[in-house]
PyMOL Python script that loads the backbone (N, CA, C, O; Angstrom):
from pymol import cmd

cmd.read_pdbstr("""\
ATOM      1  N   UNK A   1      28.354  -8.322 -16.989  1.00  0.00           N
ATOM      2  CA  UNK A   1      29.204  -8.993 -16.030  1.00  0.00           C
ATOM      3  C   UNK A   1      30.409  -9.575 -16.774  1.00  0.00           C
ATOM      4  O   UNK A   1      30.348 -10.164 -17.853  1.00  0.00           O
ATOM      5  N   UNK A   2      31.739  -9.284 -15.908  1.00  0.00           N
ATOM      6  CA  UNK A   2      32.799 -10.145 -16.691  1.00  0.00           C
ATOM      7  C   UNK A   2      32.953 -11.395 -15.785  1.00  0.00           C
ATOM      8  O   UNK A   2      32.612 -11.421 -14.603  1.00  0.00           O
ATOM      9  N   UNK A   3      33.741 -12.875 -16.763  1.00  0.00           N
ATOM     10  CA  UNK A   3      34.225 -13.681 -15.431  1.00  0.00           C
ATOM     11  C   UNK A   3      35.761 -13.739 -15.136  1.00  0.00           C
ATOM     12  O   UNK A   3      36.518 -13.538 -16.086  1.00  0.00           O
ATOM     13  N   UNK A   4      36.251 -13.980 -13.982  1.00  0.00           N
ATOM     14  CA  UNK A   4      37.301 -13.529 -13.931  1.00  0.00           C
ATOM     15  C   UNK A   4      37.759 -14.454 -12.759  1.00  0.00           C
ATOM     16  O   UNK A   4      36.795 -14.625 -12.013  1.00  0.00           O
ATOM     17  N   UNK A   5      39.267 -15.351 -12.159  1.00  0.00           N
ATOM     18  CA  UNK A   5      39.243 -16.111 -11.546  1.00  0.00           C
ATOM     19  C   UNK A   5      40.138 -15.917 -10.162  1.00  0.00           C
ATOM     20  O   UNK A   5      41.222 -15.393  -9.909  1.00  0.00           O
ATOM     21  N   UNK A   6      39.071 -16.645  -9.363  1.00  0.00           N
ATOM     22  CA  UNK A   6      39.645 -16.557  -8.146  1.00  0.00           C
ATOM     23  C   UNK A   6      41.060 -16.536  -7.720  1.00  0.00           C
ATOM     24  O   UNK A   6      41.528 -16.368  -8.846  1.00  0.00           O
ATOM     25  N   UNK A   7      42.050 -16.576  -6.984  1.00  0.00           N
ATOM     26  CA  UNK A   7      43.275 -17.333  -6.827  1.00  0.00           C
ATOM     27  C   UNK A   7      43.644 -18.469  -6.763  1.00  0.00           C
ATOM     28  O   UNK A   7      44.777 -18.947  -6.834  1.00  0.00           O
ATOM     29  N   UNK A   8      42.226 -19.129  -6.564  1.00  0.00           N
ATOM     30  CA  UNK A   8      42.574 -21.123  -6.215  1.00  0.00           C
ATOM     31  C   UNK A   8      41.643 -21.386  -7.701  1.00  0.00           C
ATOM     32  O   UNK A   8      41.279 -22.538  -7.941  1.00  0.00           O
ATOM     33  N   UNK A   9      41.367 -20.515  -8.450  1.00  0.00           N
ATOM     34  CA  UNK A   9      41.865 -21.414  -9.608  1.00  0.00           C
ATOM     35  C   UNK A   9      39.989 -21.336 -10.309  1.00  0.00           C
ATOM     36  O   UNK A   9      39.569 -21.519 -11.452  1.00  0.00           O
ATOM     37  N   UNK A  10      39.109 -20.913  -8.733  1.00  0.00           N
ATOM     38  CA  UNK A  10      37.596 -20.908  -9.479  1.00  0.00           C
ATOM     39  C   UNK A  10      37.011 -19.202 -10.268  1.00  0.00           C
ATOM     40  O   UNK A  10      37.571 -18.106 -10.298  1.00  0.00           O
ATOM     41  N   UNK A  11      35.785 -19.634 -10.768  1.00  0.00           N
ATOM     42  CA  UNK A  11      35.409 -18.631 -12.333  1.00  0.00           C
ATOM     43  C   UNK A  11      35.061 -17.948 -11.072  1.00  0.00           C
ATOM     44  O   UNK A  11      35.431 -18.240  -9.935  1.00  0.00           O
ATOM     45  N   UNK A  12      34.108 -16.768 -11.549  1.00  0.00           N
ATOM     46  CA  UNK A  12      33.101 -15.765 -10.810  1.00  0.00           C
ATOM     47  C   UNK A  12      32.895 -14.780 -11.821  1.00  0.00           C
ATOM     48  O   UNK A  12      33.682 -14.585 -12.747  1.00  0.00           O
ATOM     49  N   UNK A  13      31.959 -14.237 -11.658  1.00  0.00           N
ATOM     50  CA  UNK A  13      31.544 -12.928 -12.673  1.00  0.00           C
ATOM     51  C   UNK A  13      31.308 -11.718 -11.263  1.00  0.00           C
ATOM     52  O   UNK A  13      31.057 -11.880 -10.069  1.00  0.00           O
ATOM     53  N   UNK A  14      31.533 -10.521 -12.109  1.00  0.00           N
ATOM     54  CA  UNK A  14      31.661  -9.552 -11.462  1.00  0.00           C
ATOM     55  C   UNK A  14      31.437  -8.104 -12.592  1.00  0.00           C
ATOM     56  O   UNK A  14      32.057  -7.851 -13.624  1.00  0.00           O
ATOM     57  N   UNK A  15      30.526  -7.478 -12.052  1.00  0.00           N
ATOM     58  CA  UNK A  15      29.934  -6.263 -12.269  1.00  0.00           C
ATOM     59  C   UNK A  15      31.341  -5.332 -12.267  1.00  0.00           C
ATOM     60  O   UNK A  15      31.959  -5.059 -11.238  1.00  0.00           O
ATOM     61  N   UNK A  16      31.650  -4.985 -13.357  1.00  0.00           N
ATOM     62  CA  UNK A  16      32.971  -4.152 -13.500  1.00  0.00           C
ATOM     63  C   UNK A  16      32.516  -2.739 -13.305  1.00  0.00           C
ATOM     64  O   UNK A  16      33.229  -1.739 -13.397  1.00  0.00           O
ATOM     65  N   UNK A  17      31.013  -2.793 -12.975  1.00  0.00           N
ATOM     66  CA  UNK A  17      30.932  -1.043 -12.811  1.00  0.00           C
ATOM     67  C   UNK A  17      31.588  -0.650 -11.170  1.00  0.00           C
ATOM     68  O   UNK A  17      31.746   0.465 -10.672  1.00  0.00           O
ATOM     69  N   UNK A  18      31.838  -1.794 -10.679  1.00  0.00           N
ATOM     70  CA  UNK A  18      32.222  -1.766  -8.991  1.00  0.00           C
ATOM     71  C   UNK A  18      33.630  -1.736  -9.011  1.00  0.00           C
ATOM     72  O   UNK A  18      34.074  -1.283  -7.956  1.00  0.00           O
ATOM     73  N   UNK A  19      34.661  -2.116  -9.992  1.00  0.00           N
ATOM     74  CA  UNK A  19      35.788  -2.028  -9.933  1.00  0.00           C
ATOM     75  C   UNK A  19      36.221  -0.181 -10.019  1.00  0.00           C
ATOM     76  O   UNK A  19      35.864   0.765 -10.722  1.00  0.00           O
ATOM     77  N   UNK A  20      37.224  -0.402  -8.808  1.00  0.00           N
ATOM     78  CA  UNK A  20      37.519   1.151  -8.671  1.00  0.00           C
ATOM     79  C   UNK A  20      39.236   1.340  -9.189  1.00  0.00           C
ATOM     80  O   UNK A  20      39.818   2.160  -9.898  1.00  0.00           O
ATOM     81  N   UNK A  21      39.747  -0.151  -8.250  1.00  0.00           N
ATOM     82  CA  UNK A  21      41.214   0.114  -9.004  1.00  0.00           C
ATOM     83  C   UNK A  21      41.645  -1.499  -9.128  1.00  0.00           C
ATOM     84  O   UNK A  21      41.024  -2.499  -8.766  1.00  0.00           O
ATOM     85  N   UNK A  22      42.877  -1.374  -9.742  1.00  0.00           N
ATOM     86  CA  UNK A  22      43.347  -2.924  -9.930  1.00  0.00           C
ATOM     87  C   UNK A  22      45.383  -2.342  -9.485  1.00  0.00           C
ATOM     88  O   UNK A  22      46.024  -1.300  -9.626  1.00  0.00           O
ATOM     89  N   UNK A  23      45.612  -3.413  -9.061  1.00  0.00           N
ATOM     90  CA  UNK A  23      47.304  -3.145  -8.225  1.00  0.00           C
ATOM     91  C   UNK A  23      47.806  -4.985  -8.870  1.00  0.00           C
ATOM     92  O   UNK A  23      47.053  -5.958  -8.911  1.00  0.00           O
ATOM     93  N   UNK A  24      48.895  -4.944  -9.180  1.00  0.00           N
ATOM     94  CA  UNK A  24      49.371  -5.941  -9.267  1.00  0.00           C
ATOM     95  C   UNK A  24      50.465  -6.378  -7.759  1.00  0.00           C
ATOM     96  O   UNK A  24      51.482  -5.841  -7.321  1.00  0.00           O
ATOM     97  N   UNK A  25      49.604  -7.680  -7.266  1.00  0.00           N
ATOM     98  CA  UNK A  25      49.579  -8.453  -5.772  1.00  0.00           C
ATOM     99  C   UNK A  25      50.605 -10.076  -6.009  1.00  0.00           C
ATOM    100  O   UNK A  25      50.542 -11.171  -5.450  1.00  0.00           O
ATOM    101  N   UNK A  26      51.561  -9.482  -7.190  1.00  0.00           N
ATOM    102  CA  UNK A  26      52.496 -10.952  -7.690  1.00  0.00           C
ATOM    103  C   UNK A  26      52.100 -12.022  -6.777  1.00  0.00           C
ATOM    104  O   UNK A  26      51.821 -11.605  -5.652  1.00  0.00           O
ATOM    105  N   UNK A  27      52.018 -13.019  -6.908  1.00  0.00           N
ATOM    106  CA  UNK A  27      51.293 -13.495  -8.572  1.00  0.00           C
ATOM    107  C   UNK A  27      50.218 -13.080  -9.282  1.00  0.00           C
ATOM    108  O   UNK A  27      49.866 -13.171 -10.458  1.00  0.00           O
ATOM    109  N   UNK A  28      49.713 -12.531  -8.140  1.00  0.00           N
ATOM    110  CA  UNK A  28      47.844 -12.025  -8.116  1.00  0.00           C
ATOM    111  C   UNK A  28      47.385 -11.231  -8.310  1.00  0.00           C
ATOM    112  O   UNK A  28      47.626 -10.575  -7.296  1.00  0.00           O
ATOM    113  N   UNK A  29      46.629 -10.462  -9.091  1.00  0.00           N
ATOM    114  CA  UNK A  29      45.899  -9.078  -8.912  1.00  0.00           C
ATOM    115  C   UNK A  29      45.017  -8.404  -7.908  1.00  0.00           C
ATOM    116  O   UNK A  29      44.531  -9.381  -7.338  1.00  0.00           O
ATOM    117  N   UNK A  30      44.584  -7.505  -7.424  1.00  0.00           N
ATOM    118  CA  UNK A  30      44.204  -6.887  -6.279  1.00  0.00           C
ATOM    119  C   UNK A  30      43.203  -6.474  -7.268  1.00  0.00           C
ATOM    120  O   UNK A  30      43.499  -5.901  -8.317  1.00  0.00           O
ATOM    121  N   UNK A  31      41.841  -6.821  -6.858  1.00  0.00           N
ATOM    122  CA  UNK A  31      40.701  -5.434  -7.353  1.00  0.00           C
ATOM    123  C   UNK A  31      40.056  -4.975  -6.216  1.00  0.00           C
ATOM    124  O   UNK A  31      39.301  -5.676  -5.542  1.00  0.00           O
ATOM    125  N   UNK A  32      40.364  -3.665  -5.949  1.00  0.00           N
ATOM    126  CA  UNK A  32      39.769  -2.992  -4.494  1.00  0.00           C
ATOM    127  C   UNK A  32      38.279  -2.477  -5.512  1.00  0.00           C
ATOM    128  O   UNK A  32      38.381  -1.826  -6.551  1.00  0.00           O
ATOM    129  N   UNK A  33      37.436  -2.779  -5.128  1.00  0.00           N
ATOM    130  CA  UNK A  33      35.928  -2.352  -5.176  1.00  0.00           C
ATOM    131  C   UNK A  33      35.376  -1.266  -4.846  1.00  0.00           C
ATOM    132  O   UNK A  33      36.253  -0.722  -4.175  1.00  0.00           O
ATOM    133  N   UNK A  34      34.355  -0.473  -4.876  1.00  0.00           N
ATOM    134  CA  UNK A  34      33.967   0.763  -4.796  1.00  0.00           C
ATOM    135  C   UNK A  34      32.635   0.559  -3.263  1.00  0.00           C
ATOM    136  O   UNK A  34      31.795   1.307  -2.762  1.00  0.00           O
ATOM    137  N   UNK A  35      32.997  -0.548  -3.061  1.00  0.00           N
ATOM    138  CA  UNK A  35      32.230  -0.525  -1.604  1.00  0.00           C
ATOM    139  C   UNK A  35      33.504  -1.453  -0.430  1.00  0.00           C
ATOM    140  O   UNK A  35      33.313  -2.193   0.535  1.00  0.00           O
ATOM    141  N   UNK A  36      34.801  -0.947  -1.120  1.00  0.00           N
ATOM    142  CA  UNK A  36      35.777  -1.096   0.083  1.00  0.00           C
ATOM    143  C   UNK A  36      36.131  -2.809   0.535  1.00  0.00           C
ATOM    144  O   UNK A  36      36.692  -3.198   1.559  1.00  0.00           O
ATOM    145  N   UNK A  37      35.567  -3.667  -0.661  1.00  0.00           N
ATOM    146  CA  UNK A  37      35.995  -4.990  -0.882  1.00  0.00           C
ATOM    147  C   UNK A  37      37.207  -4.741  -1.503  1.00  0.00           C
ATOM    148  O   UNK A  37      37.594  -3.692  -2.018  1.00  0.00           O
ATOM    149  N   UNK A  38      38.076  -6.396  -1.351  1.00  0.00           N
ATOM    150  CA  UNK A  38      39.030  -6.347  -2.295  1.00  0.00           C
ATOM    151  C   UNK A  38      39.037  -7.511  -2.546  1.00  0.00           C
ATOM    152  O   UNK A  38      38.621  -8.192  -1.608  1.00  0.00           O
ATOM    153  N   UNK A  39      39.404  -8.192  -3.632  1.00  0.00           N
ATOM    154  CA  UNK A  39      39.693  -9.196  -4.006  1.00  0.00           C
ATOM    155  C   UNK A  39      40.994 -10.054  -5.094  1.00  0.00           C
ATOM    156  O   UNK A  39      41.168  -9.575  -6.214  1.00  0.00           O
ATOM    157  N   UNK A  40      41.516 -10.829  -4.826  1.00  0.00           N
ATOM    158  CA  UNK A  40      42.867 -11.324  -5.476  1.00  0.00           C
ATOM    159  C   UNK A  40      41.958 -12.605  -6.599  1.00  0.00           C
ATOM    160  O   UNK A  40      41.330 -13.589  -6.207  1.00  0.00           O
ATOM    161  N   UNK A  41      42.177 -12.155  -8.025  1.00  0.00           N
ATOM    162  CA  UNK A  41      42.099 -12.460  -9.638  1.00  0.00           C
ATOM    163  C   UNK A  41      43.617 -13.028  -9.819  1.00  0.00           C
ATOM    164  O   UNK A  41      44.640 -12.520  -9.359  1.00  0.00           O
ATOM    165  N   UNK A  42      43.481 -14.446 -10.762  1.00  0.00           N
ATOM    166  CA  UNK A  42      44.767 -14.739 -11.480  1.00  0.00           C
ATOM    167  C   UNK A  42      44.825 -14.227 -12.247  1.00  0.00           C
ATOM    168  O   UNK A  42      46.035 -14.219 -12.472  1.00  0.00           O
ATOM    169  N   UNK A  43      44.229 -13.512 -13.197  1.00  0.00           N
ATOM    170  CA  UNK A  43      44.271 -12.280 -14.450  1.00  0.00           C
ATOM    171  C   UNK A  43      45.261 -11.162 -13.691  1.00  0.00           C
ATOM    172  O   UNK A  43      45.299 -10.762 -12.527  1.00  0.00           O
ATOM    173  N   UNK A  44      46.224 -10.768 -15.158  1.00  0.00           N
ATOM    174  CA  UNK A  44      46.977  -9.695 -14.864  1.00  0.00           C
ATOM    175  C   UNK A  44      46.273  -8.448 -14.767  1.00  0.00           C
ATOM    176  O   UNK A  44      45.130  -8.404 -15.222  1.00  0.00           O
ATOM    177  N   UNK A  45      46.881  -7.228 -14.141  1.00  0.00           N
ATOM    178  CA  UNK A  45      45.692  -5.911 -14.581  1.00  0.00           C
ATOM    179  C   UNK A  45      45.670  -5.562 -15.765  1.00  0.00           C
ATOM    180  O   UNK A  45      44.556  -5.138 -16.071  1.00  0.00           O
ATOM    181  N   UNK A  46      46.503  -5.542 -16.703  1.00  0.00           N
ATOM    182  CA  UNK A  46      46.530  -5.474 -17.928  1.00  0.00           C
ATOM    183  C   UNK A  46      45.260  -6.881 -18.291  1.00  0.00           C
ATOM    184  O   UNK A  46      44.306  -6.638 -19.030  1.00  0.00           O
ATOM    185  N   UNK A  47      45.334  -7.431 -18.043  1.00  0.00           N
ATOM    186  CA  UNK A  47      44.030  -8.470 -18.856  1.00  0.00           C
ATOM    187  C   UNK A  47      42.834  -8.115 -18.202  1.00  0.00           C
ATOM    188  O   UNK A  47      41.811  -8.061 -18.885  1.00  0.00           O
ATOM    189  N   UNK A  48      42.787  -7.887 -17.110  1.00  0.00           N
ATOM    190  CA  UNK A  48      41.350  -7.601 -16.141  1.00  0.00           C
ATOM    191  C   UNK A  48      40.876  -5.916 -16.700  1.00  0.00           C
ATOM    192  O   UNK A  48      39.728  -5.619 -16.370  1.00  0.00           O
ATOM    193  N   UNK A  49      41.656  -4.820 -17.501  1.00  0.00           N
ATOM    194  CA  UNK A  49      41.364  -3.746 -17.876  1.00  0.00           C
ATOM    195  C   UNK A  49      40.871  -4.215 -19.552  1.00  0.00           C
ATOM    196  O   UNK A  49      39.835  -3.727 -20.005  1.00  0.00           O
ATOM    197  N   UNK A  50      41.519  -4.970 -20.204  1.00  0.00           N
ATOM    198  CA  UNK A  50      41.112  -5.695 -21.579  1.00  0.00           C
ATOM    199  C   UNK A  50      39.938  -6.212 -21.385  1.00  0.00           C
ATOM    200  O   UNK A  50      39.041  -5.845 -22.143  1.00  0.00           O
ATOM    201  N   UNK A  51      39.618  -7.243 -20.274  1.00  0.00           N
ATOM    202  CA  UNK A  51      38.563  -7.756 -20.194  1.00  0.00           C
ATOM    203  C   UNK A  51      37.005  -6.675 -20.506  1.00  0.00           C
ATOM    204  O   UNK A  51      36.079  -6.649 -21.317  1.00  0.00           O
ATOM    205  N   UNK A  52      37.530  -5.783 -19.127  1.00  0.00           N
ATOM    206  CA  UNK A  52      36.499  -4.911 -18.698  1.00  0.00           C
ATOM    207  C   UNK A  52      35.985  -3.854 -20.271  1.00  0.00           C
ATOM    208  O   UNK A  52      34.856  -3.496 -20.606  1.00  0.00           O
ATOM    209  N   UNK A  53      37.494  -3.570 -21.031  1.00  0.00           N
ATOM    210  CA  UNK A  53      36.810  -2.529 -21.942  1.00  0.00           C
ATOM    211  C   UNK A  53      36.168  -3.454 -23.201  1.00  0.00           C
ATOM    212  O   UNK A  53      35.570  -3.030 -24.189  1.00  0.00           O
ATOM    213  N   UNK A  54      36.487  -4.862 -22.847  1.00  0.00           N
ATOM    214  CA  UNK A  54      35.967  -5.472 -23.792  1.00  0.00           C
ATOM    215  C   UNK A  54      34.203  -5.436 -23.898  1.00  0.00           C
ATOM    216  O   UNK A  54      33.529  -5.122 -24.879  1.00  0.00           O
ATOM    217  N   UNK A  55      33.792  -5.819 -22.700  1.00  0.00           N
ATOM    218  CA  UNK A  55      32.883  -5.845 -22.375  1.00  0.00           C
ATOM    219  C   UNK A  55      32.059  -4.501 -22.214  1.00  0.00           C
ATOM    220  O   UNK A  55      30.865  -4.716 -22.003  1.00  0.00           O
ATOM    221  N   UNK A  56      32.394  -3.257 -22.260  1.00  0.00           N
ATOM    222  CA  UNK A  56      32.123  -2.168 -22.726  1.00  0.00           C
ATOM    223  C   UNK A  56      31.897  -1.524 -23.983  1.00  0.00           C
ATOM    224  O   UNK A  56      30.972  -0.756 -24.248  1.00  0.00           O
ATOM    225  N   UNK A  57      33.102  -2.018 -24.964  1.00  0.00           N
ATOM    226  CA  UNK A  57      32.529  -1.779 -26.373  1.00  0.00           C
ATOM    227  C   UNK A  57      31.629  -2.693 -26.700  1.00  0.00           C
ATOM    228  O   UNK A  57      30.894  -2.403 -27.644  1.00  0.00           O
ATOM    229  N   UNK A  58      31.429  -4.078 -25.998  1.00  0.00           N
ATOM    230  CA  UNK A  58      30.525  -4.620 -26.304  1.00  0.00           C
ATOM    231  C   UNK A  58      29.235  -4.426 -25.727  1.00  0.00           C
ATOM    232  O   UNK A  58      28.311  -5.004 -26.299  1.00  0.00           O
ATOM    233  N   UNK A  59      28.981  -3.777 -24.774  1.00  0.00           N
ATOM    234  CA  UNK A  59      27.971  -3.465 -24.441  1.00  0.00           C
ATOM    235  C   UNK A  59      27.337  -1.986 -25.051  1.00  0.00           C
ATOM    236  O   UNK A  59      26.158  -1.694 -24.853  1.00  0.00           O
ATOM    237  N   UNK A  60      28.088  -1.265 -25.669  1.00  0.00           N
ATOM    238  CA  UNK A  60      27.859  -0.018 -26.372  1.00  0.00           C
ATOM    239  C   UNK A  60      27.640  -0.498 -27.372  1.00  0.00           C
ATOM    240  O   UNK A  60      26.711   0.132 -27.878  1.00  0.00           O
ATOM    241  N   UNK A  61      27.965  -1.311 -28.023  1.00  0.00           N
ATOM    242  CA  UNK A  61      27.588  -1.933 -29.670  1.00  0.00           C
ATOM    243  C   UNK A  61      26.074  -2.521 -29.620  1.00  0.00           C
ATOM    244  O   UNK A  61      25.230  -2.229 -30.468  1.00  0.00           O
ATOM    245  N   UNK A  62      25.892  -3.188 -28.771  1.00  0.00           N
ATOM    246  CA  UNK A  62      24.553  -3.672 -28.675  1.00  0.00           C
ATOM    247  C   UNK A  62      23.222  -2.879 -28.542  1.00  0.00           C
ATOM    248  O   UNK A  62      22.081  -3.184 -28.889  1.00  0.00           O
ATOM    249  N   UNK A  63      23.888  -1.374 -27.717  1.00  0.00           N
ATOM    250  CA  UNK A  63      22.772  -0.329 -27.158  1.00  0.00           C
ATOM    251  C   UNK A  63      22.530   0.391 -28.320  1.00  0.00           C
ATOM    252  O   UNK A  63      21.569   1.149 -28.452  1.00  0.00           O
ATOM    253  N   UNK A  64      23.739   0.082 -29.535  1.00  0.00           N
ATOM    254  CA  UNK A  64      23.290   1.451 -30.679  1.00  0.00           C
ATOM    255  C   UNK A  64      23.078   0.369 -31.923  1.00  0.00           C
ATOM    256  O   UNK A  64      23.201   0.705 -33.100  1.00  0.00           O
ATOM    257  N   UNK A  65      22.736  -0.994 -31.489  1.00  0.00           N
ATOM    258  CA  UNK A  65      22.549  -1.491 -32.989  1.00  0.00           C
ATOM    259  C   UNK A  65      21.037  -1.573 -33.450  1.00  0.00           C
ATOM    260  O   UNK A  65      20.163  -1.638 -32.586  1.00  0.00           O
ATOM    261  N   UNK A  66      20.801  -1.572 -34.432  1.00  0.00           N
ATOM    262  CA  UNK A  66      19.543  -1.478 -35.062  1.00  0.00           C
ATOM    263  C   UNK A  66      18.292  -2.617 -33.978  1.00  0.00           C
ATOM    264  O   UNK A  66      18.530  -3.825 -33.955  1.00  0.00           O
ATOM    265  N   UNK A  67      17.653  -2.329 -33.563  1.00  0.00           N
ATOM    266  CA  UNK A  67      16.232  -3.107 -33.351  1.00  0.00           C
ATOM    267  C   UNK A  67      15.423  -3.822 -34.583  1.00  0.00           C
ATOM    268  O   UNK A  67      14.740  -3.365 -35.500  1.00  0.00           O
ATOM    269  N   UNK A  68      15.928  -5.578 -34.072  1.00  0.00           N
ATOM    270  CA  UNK A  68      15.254  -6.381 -34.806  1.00  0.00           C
ATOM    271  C   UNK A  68      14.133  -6.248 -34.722  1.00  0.00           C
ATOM    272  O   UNK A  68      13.526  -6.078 -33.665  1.00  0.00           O
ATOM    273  N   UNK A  69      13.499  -6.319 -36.183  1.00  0.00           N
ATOM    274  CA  UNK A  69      12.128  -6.755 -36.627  1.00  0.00           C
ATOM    275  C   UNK A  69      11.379  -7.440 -35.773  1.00  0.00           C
ATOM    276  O   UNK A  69      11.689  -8.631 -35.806  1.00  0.00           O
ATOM    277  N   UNK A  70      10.556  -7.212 -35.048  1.00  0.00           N
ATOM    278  CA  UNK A  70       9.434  -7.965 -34.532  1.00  0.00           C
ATOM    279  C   UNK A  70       9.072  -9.583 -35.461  1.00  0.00           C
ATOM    280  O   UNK A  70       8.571  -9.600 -36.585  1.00  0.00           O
ATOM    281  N   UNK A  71       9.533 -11.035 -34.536  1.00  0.00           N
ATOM    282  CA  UNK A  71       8.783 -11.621 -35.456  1.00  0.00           C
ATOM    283  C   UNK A  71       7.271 -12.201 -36.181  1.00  0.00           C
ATOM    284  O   UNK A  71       6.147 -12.092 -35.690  1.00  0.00           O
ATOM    285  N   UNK A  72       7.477 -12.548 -36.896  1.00  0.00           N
ATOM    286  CA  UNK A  72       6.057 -13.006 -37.922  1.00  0.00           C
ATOM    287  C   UNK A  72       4.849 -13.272 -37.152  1.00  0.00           C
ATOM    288  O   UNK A  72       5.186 -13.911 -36.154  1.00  0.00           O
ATOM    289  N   UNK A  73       4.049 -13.143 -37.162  1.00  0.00           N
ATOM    290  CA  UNK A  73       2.700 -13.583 -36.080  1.00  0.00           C
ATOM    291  C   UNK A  73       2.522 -15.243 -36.839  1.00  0.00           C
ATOM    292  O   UNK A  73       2.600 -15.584 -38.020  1.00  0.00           O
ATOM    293  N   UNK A  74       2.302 -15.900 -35.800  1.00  0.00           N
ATOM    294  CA  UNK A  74       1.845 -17.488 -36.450  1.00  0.00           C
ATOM    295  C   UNK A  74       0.881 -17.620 -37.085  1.00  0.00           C
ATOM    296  O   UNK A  74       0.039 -17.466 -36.201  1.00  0.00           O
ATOM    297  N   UNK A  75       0.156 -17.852 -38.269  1.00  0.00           N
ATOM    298  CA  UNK A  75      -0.799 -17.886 -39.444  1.00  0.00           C
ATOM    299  C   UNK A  75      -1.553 -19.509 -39.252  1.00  0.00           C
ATOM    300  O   UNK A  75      -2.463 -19.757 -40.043  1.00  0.00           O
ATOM    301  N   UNK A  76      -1.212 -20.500 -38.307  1.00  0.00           N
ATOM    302  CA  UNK A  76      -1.445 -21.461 -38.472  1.00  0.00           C
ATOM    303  C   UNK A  76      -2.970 -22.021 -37.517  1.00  0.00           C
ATOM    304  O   UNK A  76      -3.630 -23.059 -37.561  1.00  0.00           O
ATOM    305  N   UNK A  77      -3.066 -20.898 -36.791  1.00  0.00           N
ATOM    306  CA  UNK A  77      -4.067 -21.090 -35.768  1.00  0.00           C
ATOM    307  C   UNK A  77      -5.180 -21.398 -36.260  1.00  0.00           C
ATOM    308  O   UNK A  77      -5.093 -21.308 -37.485  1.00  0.00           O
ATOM    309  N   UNK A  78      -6.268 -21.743 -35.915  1.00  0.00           N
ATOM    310  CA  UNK A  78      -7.524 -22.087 -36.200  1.00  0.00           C
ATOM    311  C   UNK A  78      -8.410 -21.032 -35.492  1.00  0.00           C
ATOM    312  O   UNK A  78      -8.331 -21.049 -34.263  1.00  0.00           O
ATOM    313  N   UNK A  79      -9.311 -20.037 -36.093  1.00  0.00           N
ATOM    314  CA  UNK A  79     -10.264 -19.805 -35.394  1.00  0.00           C
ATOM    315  C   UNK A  79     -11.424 -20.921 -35.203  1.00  0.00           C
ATOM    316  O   UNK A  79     -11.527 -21.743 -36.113  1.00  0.00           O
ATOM    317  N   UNK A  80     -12.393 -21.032 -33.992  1.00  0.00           N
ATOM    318  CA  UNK A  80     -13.183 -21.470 -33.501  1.00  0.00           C
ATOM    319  C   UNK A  80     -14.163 -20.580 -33.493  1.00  0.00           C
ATOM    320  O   UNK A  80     -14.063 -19.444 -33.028  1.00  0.00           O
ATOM    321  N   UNK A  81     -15.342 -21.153 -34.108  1.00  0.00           N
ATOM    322  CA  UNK A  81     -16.657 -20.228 -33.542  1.00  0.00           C
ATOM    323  C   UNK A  81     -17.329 -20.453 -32.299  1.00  0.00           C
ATOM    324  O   UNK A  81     -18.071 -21.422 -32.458  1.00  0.00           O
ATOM    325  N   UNK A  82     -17.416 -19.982 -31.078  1.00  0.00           N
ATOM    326  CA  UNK A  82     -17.941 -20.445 -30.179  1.00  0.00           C
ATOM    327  C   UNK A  82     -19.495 -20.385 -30.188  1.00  0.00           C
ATOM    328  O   UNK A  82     -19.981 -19.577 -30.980  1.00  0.00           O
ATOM    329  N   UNK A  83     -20.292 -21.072 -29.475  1.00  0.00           N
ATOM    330  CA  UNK A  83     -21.814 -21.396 -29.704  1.00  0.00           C
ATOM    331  C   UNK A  83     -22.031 -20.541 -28.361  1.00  0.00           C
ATOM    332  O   UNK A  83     -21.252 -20.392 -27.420  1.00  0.00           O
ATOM    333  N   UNK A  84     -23.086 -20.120 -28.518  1.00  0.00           N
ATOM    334  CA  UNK A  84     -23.729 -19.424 -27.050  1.00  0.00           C
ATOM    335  C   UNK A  84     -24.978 -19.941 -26.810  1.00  0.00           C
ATOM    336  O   UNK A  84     -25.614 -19.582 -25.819  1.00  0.00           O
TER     337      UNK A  84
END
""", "prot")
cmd.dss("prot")
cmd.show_as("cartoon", "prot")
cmd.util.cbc("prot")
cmd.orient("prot")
């Protein structure tokens, strides 16, 4: 999810896989959506396309980086013998 801001000034996050196009709406940006929403961002389209590929190489970096080590099992436990 990126966040990205309303016209009156509030955050929101938004699933950039739904962004279909971006139009510059002076002052405002236009993101028409892929289910026929639209919505007006104070981000330029030039920053709302930065945003988005940001968040793409960053999400591709994460899918191909090495898998941390499992950590340590805790050694501190006590077994108990139970009585029957």
């Amino acid at each position: 999810m990126i966040q990205l801001h309303h016209s009156d000034g509030r955050g929101f996050w938004l699933n950039p896989d739904l962004v279909e196009t971006l139009s510059d709406a002076d002052p405002w940006t236009r993101i028409d959506l892929v289910s026929d929403r639209a919505m007006l961002v104070t981000e330029t389209p030039d920053e709302v396309a930065a945003i988005i590929d940001a968040y793409r190489v960053d999400l591709s970096r994460r899918a191909t980086a090495p898998a941390e080590a499992p950590a340590a099992p805790q050694r501190d436990a006590q077994v108990i013998q139970l009585r029957r």
